[in-house]
Backbone atoms as SQL, in Angstrom:
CREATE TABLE atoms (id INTEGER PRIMARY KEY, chain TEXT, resi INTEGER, resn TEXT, atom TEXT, x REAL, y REAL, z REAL);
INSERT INTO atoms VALUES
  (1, 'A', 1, 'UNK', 'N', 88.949, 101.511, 73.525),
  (2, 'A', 1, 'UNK', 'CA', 90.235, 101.672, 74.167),
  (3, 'A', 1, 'UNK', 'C', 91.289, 100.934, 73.345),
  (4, 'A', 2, 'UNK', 'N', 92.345, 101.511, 73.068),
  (5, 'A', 2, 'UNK', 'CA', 93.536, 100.888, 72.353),
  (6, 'A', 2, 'UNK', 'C', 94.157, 99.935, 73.099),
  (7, 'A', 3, 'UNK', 'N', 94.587, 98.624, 72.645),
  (8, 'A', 3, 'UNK', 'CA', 95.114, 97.704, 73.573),
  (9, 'A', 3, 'UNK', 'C', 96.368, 98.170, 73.849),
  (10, 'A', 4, 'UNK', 'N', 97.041, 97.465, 75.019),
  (11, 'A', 4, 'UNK', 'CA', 98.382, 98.229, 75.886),
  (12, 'A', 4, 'UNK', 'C', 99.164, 97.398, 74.964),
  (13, 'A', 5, 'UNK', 'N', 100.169, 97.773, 74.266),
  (14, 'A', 5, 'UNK', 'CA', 101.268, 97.337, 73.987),
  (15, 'A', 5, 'UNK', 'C', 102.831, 97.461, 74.850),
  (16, 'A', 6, 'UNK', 'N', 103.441, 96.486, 74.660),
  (17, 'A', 6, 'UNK', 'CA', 104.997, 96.597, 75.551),
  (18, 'A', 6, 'UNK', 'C', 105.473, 95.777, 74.727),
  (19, 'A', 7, 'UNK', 'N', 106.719, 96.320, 74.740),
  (20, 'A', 7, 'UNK', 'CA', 107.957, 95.720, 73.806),
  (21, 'A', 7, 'UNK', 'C', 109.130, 95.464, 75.011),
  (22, 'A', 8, 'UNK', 'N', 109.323, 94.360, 75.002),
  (23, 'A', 8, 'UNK', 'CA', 110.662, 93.972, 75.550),
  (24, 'A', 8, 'UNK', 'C', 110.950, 93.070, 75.309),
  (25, 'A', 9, 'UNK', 'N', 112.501, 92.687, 76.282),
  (26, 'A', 9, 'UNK', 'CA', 113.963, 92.197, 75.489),
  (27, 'A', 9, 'UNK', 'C', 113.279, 90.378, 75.924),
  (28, 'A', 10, 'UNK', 'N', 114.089, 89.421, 74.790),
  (29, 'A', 10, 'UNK', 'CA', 114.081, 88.427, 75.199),
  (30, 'A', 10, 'UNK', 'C', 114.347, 87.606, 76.404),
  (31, 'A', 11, 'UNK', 'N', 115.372, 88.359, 77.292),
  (32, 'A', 11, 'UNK', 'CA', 115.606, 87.734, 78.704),
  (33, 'A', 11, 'UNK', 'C', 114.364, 88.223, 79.553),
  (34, 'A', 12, 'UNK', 'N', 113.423, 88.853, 79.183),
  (35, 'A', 12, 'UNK', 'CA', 111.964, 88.767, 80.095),
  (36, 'A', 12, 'UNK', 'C', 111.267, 87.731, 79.559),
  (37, 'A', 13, 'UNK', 'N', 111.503, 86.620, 78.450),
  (38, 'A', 13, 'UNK', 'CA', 110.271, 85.939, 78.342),
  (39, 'A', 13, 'UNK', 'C', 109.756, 84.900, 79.406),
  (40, 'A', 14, 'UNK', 'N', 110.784, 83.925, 80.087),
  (41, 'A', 14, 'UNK', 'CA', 110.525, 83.487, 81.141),
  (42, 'A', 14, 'UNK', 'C', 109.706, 84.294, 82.246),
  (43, 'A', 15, 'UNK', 'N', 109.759, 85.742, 82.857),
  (44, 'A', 15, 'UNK', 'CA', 109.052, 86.091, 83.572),
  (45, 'A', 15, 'UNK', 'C', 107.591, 86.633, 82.937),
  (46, 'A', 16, 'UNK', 'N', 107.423, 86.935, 81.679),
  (47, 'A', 16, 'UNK', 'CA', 106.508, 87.018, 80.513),
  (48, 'A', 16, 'UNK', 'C', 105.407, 85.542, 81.002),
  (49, 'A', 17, 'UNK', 'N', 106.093, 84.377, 80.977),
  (50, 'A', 17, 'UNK', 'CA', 105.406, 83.091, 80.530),
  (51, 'A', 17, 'UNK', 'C', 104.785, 83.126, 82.161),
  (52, 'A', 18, 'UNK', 'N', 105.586, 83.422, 83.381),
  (53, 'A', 18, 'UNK', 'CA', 105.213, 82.987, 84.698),
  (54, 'A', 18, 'UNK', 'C', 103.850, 83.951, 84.775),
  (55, 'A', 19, 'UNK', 'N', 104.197, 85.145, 84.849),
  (56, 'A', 19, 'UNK', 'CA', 102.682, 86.369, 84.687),
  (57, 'A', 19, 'UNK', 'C', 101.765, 85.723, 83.820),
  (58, 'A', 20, 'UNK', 'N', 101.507, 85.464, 83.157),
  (59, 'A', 20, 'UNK', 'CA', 100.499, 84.864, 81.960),
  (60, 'A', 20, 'UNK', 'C', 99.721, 83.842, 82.885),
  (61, 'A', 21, 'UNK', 'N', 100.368, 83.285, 83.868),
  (62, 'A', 21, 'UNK', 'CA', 99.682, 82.138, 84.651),
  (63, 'A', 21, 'UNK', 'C', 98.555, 83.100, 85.628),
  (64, 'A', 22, 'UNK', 'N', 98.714, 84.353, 85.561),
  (65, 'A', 22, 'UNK', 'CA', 97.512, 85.032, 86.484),
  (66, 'A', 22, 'UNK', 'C', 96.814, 85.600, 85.497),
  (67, 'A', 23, 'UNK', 'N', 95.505, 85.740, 85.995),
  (68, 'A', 23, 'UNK', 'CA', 94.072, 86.580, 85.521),
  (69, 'A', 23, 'UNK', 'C', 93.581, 85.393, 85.596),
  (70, 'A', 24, 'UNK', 'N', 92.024, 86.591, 84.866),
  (71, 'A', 24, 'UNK', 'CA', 91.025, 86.314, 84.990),
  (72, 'A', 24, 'UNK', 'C', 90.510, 85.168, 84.377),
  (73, 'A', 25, 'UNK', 'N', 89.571, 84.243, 84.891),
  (74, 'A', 25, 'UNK', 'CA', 88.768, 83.534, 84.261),
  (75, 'A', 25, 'UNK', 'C', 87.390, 82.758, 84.916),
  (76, 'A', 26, 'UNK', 'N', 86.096, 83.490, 84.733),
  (77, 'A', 26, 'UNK', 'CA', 85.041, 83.631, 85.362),
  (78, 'A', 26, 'UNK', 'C', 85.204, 84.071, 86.950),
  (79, 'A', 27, 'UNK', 'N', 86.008, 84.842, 86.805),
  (80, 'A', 27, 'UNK', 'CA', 86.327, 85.297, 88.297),
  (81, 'A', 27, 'UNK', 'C', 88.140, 85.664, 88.542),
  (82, 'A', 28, 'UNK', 'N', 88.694, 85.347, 89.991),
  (83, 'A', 28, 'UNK', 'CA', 89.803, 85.549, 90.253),
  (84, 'A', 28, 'UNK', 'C', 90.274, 83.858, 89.922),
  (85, 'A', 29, 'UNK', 'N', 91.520, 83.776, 89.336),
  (86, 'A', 29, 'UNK', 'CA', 92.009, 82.124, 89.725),
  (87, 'A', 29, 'UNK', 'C', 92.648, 81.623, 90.903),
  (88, 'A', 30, 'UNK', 'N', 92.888, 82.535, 91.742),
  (89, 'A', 30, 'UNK', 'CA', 93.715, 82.441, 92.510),
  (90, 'A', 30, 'UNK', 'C', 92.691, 81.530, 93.624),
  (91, 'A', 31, 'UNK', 'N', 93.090, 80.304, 94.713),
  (92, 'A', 31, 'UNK', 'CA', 92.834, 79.658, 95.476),
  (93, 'A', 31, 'UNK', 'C', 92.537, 80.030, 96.616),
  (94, 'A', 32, 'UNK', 'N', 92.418, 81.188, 96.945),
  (95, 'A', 32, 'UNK', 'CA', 92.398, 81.563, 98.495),
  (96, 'A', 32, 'UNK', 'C', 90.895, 82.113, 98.375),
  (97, 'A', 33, 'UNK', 'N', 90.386, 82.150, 99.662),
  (98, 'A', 33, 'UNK', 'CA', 88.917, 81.777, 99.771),
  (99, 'A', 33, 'UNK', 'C', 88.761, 83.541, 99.708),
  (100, 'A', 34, 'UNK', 'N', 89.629, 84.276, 100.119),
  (101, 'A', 34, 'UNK', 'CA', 89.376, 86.253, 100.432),
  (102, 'A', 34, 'UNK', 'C', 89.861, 86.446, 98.971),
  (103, 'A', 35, 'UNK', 'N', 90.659, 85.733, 97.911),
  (104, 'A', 35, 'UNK', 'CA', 91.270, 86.469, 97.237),
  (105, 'A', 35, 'UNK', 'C', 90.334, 87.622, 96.099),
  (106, 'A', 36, 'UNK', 'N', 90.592, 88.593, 95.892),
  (107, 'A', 36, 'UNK', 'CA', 89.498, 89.318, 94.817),
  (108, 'A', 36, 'UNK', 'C', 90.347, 89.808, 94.175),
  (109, 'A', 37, 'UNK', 'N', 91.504, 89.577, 93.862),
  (110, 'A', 37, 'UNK', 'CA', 92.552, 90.182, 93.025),
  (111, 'A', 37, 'UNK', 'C', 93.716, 89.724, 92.371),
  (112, 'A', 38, 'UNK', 'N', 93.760, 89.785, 91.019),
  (113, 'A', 38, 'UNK', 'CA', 94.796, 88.483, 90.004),
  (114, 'A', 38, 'UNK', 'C', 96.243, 89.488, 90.665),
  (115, 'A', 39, 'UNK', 'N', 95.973, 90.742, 89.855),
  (116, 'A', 39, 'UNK', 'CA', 97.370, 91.588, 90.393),
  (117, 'A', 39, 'UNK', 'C', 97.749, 91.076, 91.955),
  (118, 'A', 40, 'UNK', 'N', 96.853, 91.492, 93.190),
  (119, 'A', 40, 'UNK', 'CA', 97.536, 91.029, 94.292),
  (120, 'A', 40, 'UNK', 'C', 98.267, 89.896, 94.743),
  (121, 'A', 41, 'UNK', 'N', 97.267, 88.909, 93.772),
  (122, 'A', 41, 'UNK', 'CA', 97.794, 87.626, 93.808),
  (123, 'A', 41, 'UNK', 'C', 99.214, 87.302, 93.591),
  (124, 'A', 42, 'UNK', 'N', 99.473, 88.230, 92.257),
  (125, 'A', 42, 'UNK', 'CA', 100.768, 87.584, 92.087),
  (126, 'A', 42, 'UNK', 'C', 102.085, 88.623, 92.355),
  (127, 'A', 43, 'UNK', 'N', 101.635, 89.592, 92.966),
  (128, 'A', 43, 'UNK', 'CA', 102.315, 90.466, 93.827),
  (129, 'A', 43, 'UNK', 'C', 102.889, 89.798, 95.065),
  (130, 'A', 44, 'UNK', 'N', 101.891, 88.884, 95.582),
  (131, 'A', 44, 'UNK', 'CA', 102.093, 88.431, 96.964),
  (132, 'A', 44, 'UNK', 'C', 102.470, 87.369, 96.784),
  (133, 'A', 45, 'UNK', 'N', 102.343, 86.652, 95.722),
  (134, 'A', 45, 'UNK', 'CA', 103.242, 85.203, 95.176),
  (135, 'A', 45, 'UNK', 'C', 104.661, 85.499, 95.231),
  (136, 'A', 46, 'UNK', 'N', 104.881, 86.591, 94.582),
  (137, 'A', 46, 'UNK', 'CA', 106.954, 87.469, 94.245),
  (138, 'A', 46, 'UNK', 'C', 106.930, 87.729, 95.656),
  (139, 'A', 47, 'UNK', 'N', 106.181, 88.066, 96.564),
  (140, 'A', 47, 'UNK', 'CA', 106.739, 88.840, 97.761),
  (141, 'A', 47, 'UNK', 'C', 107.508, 87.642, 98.570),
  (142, 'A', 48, 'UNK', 'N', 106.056, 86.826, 98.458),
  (143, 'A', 48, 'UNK', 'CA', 106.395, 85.358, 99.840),
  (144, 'A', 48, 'UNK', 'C', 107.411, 84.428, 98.915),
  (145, 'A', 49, 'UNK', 'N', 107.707, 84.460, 97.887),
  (146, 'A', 49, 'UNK', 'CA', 108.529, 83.081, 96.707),
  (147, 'A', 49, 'UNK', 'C', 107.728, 81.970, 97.020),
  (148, 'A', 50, 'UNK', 'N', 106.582, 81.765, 96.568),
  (149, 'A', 50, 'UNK', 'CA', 105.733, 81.116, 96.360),
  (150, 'A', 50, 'UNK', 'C', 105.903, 80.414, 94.887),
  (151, 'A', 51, 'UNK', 'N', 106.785, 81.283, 94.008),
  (152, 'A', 51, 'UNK', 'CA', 106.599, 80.927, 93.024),
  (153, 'A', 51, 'UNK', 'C', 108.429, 81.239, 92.132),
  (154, 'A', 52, 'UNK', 'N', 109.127, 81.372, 91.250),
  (155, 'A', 52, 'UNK', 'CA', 110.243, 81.438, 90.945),
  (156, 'A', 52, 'UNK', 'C', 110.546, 82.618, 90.144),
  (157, 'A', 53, 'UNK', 'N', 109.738, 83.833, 90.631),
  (158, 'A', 53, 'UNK', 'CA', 109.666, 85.455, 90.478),
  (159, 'A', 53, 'UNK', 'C', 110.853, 85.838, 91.209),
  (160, 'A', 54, 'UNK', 'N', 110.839, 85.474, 92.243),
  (161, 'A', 54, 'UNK', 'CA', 112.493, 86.430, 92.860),
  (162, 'A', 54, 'UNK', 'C', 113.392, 85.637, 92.351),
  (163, 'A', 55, 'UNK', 'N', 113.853, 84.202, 91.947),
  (164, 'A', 55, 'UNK', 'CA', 114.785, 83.727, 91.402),
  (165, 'A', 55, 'UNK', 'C', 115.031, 84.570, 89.458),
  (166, 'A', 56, 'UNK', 'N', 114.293, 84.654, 89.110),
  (167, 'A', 56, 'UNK', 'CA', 114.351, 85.391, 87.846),
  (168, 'A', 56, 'UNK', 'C', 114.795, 87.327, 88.115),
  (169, 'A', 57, 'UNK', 'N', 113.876, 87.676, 89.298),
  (170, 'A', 57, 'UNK', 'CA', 114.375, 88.757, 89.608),
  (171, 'A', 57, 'UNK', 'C', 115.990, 89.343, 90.058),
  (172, 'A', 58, 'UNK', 'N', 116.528, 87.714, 90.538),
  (173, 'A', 58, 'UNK', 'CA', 118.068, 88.137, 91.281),
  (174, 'A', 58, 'UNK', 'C', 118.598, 87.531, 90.156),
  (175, 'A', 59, 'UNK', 'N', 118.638, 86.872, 88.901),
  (176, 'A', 59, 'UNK', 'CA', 119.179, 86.007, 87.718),
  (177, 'A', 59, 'UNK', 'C', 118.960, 87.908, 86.869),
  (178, 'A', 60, 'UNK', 'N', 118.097, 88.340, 86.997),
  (179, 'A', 60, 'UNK', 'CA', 118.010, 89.709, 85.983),
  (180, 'A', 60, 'UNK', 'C', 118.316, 91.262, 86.858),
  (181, 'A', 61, 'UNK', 'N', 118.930, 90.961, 87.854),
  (182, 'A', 61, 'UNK', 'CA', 119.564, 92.076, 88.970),
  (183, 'A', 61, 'UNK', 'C', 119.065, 93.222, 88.679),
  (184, 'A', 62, 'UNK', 'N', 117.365, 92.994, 89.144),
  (185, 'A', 62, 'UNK', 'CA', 116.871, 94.441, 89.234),
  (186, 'A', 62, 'UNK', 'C', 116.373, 94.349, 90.624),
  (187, 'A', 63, 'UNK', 'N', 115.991, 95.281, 91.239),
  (188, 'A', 63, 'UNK', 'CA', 116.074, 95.918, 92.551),
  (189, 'A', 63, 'UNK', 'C', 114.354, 95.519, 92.604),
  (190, 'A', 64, 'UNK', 'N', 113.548, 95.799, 93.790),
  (191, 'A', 64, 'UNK', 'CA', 112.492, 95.366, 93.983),
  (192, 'A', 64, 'UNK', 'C', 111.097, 96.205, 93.226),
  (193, 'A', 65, 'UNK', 'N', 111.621, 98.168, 92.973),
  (194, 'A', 65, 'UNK', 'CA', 111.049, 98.561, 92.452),
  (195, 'A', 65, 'UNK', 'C', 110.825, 98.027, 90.917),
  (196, 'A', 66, 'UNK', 'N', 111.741, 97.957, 90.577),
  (197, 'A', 66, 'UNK', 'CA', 111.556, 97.662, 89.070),
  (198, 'A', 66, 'UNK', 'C', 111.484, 96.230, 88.532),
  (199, 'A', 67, 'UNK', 'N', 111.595, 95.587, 90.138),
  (200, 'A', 67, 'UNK', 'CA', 110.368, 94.608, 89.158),
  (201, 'A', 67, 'UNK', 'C', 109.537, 94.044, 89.046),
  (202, 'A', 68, 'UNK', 'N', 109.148, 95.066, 90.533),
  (203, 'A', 68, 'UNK', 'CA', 107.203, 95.352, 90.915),
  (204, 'A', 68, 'UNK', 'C', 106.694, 96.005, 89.421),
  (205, 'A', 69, 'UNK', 'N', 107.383, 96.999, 88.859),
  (206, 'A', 69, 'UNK', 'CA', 107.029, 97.893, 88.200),
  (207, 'A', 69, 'UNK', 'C', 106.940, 97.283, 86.760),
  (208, 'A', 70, 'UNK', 'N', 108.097, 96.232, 86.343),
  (209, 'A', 70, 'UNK', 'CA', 107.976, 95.289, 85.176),
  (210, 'A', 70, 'UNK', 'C', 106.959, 94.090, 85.801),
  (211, 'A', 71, 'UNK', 'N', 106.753, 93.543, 86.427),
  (212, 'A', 71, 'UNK', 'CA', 105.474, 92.334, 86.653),
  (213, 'A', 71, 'UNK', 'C', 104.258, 93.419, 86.565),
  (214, 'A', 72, 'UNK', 'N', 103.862, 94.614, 86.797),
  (215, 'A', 72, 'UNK', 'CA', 102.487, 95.132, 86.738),
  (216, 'A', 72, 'UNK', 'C', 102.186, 95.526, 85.220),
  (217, 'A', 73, 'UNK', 'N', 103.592, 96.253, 84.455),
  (218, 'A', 73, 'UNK', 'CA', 103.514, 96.301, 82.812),
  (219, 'A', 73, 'UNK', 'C', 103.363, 95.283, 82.537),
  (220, 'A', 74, 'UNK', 'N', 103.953, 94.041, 82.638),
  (221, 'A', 74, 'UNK', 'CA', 103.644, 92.785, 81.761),
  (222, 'A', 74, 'UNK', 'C', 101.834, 92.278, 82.161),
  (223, 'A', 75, 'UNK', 'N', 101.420, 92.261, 83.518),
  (224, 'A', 75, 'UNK', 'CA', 100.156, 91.987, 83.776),
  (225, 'A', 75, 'UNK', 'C', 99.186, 92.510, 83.165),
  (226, 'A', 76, 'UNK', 'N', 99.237, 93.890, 82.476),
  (227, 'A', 76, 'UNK', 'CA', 97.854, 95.085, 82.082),
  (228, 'A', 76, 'UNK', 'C', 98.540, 94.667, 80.169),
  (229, 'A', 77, 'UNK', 'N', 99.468, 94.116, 80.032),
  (230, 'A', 77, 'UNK', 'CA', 99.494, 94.214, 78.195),
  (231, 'A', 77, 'UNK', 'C', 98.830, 93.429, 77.859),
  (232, 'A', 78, 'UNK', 'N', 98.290, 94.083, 76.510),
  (233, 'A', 78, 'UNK', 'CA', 97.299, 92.989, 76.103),
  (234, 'A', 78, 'UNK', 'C', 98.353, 92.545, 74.846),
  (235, 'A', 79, 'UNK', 'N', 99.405, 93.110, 74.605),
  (236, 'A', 79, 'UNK', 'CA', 100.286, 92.228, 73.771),
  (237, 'A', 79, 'UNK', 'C', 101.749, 92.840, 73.786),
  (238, 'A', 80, 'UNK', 'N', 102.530, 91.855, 73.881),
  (239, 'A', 80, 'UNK', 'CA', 103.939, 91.816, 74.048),
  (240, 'A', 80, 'UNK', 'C', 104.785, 91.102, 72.738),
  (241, 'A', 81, 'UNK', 'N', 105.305, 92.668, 72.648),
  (242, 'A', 81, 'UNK', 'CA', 106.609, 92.129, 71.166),
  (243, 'A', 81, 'UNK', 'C', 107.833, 92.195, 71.960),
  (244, 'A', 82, 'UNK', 'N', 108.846, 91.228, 71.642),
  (245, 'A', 82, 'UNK', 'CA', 110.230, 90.961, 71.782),
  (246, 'A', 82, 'UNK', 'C', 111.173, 91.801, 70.584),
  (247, 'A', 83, 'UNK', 'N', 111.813, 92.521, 71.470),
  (248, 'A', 83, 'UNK', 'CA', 113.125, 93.197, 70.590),
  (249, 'A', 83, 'UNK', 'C', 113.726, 92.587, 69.556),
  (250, 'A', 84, 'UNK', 'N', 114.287, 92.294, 68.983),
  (251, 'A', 84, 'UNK', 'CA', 114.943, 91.642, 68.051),
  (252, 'A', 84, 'UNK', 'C', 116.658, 91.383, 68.802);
């Protein structure tokens, strides 16, 4: 399988660096005793502001689809280039 590539702009690297804090490692990382899922995890981290995903989301005024839709591209790349 070819690894996923994504290219984007420098004002995503902060939300770039926060995603990187989920997956895998010998399992789920996430703390909750039901959790079985890195994606849900940090789906439901942006939902509840558990974490400083909606502050980056209202600092980069995108709407909720798109940036469900940019946190799930950045989660599945296996490498990310910055625009110039």
């Amino acid at each position: 399988m070819q690894p996923i590539k994504l290219k984007l702009s420098h004002k995503f690297e902060e939300v770039v660096s926060m995603v990187n804090q989920y997956g895998y490692y010998n399992g789920p990382k996430c703390d909750n005793p039901g959790c079985k899922s890195e994606l849900s995890h940090l789906i439901d981290d942006w939902q509840t502001d558990a974490t400083d995903l909606k502050v980056q989301q209202v600092d980069l005024k995108m709407s909720d689809e798109d940036f469900e839709k940019l946190l799930g591209a950045i989660y599945v790349a296996d490498v990310i280039e910055y625009e110039e």
